[in-house]
C-alpha positions in Angstrom: -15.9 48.8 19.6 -19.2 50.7 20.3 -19.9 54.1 21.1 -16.6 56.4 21.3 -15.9 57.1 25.3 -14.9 60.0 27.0 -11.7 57.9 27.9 -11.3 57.0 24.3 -11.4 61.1 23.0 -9.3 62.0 25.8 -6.4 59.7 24.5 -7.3 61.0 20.7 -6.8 64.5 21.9 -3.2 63.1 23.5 -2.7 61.6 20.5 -2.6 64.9 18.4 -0.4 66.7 21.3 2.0 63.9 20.7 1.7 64.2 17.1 2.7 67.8 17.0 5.8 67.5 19.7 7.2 64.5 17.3 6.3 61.7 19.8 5.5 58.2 18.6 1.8 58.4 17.4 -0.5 56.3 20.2 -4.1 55.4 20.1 -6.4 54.1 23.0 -6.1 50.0 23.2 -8.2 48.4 20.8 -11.0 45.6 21.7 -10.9 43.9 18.3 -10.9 40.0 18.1 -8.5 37.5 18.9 -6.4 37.0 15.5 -5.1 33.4 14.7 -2.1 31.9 16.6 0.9 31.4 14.9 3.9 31.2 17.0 7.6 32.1 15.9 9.8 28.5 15.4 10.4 26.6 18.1 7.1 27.0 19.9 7.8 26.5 23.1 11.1 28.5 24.7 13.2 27.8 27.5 13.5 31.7 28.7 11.0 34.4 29.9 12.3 38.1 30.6 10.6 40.9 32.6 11.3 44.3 33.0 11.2 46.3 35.9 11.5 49.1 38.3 15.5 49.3 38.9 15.1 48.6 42.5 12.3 46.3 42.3 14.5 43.2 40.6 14.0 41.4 44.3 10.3 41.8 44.8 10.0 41.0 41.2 12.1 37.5 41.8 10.4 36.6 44.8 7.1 37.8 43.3 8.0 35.2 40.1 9.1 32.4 42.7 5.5 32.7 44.3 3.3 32.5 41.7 4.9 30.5 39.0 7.0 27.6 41.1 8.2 26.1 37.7 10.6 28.7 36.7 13.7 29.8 38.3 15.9 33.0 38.0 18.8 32.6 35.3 20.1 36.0 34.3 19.8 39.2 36.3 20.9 43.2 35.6 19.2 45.9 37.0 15.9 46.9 35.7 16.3 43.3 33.5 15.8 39.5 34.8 15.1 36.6 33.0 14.2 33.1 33.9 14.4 29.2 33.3 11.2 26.9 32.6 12.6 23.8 35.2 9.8 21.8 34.0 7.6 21.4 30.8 5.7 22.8 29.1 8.5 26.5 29.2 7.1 29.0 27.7 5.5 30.5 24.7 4.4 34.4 23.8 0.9 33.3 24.8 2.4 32.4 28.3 0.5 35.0 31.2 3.2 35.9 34.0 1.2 37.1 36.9 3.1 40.1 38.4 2.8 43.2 39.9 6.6 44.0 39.0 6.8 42.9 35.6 6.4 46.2 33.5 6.9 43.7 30.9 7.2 40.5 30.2 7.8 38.0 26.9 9.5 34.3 25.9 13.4 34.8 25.2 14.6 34.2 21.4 17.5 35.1 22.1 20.6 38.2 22.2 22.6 40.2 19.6 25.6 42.3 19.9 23.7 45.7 18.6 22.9 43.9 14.7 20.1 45.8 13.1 20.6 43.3 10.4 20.6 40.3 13.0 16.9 42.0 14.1 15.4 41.8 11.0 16.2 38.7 10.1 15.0 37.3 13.2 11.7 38.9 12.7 11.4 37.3 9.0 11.6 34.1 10.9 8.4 34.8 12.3 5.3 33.3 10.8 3.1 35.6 10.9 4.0 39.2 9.6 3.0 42.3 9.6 4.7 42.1 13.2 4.3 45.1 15.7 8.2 46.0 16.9 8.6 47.4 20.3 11.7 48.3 21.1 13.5 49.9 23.9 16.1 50.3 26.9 15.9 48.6 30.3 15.5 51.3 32.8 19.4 52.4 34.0 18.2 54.9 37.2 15.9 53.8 40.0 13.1 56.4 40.0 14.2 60.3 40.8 18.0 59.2 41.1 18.8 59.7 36.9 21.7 62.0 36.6 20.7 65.5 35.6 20.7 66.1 32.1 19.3 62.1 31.2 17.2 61.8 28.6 15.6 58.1 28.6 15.2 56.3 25.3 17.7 58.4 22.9 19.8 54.7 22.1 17.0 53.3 21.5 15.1 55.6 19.0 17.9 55.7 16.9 18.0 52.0 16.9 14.0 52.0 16.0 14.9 54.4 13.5 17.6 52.5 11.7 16.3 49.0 11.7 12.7 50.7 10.3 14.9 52.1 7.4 16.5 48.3 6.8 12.9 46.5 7.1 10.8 45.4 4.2 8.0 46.4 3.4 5.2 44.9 5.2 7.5 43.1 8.4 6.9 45.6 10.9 3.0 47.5 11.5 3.9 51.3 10.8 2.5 52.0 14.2 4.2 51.0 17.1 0.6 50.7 19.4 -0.5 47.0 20.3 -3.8 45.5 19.4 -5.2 42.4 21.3 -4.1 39.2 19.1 -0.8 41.1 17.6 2.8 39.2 17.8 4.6 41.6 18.8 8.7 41.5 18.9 10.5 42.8 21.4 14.0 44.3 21.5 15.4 44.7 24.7 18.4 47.3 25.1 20.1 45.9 28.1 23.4 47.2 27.4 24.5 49.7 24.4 26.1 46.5 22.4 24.2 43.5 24.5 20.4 43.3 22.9 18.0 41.0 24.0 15.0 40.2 21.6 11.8 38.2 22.6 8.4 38.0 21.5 4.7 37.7 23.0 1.6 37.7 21.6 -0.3 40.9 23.0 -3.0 40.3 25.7 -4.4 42.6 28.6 -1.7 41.7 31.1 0.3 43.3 28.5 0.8 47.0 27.9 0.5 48.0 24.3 3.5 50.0 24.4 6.9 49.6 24.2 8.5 49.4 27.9 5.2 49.8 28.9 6.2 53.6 28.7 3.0 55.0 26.8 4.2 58.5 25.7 2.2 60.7 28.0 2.9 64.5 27.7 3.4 66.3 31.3 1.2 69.7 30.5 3.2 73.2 31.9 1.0 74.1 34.3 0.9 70.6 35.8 2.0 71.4 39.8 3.6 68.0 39.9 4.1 64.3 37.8 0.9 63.1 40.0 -0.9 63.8 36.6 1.2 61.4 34.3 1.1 58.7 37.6 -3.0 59.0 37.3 -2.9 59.4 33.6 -0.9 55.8 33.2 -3.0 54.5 35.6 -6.5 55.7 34.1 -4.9 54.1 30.3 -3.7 51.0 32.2 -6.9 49.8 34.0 -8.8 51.4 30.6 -11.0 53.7 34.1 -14.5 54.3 32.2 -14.4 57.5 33.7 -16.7 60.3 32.4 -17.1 63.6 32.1 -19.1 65.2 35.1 -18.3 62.4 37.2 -17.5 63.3 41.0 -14.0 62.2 42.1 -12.6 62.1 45.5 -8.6 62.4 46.0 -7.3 61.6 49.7 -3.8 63.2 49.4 -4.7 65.8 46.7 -1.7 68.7 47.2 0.1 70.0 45.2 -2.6 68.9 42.9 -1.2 67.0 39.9 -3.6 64.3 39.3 -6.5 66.7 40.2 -5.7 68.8 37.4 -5.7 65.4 35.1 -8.8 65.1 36.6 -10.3 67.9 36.6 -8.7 68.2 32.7 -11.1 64.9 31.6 -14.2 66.8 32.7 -14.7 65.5 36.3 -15.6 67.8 39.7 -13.0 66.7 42.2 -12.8 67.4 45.8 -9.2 67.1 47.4 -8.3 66.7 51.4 -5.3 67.2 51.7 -3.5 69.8 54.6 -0.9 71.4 52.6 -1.7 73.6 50.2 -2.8 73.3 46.3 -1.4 74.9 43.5 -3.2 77.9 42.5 -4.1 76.3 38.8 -6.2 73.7 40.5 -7.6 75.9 43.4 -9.1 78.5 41.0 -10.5 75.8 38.9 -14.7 76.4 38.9 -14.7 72.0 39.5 -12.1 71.8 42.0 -12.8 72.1 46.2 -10.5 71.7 48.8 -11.2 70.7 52.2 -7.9 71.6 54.2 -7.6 69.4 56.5 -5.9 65.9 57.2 -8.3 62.8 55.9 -9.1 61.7 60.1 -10.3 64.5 60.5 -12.3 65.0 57.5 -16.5 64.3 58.2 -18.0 61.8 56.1 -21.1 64.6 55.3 -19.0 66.8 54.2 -18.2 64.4 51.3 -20.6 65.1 47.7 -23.9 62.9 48.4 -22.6 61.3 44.7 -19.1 60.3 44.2 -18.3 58.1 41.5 -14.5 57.5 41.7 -12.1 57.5 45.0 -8.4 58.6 44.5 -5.7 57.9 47.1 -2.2 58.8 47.3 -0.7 59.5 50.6 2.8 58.9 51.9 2.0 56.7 54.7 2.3 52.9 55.4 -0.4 51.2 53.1 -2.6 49.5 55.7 -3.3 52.7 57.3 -3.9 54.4 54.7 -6.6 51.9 53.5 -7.6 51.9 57.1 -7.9 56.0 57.0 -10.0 56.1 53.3 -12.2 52.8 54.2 -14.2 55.3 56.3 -14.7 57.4 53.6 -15.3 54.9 50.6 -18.1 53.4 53.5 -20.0 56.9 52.7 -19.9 56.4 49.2 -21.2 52.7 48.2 -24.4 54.0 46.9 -22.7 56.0 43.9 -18.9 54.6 44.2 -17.5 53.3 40.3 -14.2 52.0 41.5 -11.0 53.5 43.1 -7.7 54.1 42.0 -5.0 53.9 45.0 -1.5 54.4 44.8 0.3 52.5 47.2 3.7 53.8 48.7 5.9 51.0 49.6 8.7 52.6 51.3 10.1 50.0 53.1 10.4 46.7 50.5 9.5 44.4 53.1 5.8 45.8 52.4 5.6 43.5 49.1 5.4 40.5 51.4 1.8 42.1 52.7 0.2 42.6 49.5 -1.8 40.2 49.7 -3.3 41.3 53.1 -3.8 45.1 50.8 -5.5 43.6 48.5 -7.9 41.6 50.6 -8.9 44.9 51.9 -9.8 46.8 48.9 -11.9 44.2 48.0 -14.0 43.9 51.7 -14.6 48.2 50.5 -16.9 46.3 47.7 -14.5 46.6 45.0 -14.3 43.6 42.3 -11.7 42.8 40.5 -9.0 44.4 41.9 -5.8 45.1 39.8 -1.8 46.3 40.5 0.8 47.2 39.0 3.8 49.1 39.2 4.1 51.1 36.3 6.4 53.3 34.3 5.5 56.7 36.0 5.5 55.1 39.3 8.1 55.7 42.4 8.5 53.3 44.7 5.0 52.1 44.9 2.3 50.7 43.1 -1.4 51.1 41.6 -4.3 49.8 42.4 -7.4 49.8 40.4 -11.3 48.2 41.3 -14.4 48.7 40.1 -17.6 48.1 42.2 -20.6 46.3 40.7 -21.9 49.6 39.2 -18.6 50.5 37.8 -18.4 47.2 36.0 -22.0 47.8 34.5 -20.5 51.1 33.3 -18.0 49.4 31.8 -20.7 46.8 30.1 -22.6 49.2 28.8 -26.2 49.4 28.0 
């Protein structure tokens, strides 16, 4: 990898906050070479799983039944699906499942009742060690409805913990963080004494993290969890944002991912009616125009603004409809835009398509979703005009 990025110190600086507070240690994705391919026995499998959003298990299904024909659903719990490969060639842990639901997504080996022992022995039947374990708990609450008092992941960092101590030496990476080319294992908690393990081989349509949950601290003076949302979302699409870049948010208040923002070095400007949180309205880089985004005149916009941010409670197309006018003002100096999406009503999913296909007439390339971990019922959606791509190239 070349020149350290803004992006890339940002995470290293997370990385020590983690560090101290006794998270799992993470690093920034790498870009290192593909590494050989040696698949575990058996090659090719009869089962995929996915994860998901508890609540999303539908769109995920009919999502799946769209865009790969060949496999059909098998197994189902909340937050957990698997599938069957009807036809040849089934699947492998190269296979790519293209999703917007799948947090995450591998070929089936197969389930143990809760057997550390059962896990490690599985893993020395790989063929191609040091392996990278990911291990972790389907998802038991649909977002905002966990009980109070829930604390996600305890089962299974215990579990992590024990089946470490059992390992020998050299069968599992000491660090949990995927690298491109890496088999990784996965150990799916579905049920306190009903495991499911799996494997894939770690590509960018997967996250480098176990459950796709990358470990991202929520800071005190945050004014809401908009900052982890646009902190996942920043580490998902790998954003080359920089430091005195101009950002944009449409739907800025209380301020959350403005202050993540305005934390990675950026001047933001949020529209937004309802009042921000006094942390981001004294900020020196912050400005707030007060006012709903209709109403808001294009000239009153920065004459350079690199990155748009949307997150509005509306219906999706009008909110595309409503920030199209604005992005139009911006072409000249727009890097990309990173849109959440609220689908409050499921029967949205079926017009994704249709979102999509606008985000990219706005001149944005490449355009990626995904409902992640720090998500509600919605999605992200990341592009990257021509000039943002070039950033992304480098010199």
């Amino acid at each position: 990898m070349v020149a350290i990025s803004p992006t890339h110190a940002h995470w290293c600086m997370v990385a020590s906050t983690l560090e101290a507070q006794h998270f799992v240690r993470i690093n920034p994705p790498e870009r290192v070479e593909s590494k050989p391919v040696t698949d575990p026995p058996t090659d090719k499998r009869t089962f995929l799983f996915a994860t998901c959003q508890v609540g999303a298990e539908q769109a995920l299904k009919d999502e799946i039944v769209r865009e790969h024909p060949h496999l059909r659903l098998a197994f189902s719990r909340p937050g957990f699906v698997t599938f069957k490969a009807a036809a040849a060639p089934g699947v492998d842990s190269q296979f790519v499942l293209d999703s917007v639901f799948a947090r995450t997504y591998g070929a089936c080996l197969g389930t143990v009742t809760a057997d550390r022992a059962a896990v490690i022995d599985m893993a020395k039947a790989m063929t191609s060690p040091p392996l990278r374990l990911h291990l972790w708990s389907r998802d038991l609450h649909a977002p905002r409805d966990a009980p109070l008092g829930y604390v996600p992941g305890e089962l299974s960092a215990h579990a992590n913990q024990e089946i470490r101590a059992l390992h020998a030496t050299g069968l599992f990476h000491s660090d949990v963080v995927a690298t491109l080319g890496d088999l990784v294992l996965d150990v799916i908690i579905v049920d306190e004494d009903v495991w499911w393990i799996g494997c894939h081989r770690h590509s960018p349509t997967h996250s480098p993290y176990p459950g796709a949950r990358p470990p991202i601290p929520l800071p005190r003076n945050a004014p809401s969890r908009a900052y982890l949302k646009i902190e996942e979302g920043i580490l998902w699409a790998d954003a080359p944002l920089q430091s005195g870049d101009t950002a944009v948010e449409v739907g800025s208040a209380p301020g959350g991912a403005c202050l993540a923002l305005l934390d990675r070095g950026l001047r933001v400007v949020g529209i937004d009616p309802a009042a921000m949180h006094p942390s981001v309205l004294s900020h020196r880089a912050f400005r707030h125009i007060q006012r709903p985004m209709a109403l808001v005149r294009r000239e009153e916009l920065p004459a350079s603004v690199q990155w748009m941010v949307l997150d509005v409670n509306i219906e999706p197309g009008a909110a595309l409809i409503g920030v199209d006018r604005l992005v139009a003002r911006m072409r000249d100096t727009l890097l990309g835009v990173l849109f959440t999406l609220k689908l409050n009503n499921w029967q949205l999913v079926q017009q994704l398509p249709r979102f999509f296909d606008h985000v990219r007439a706005m001149g944005l390339h490449d355009v990626t979703a995904k409902q992640l971990a720090n998500n509600g019922r919605e999605i992200f959606v990341y592009g990257e005009t021509a000039k943002g791509m070039a950033r992304r190239r480098g010199p």
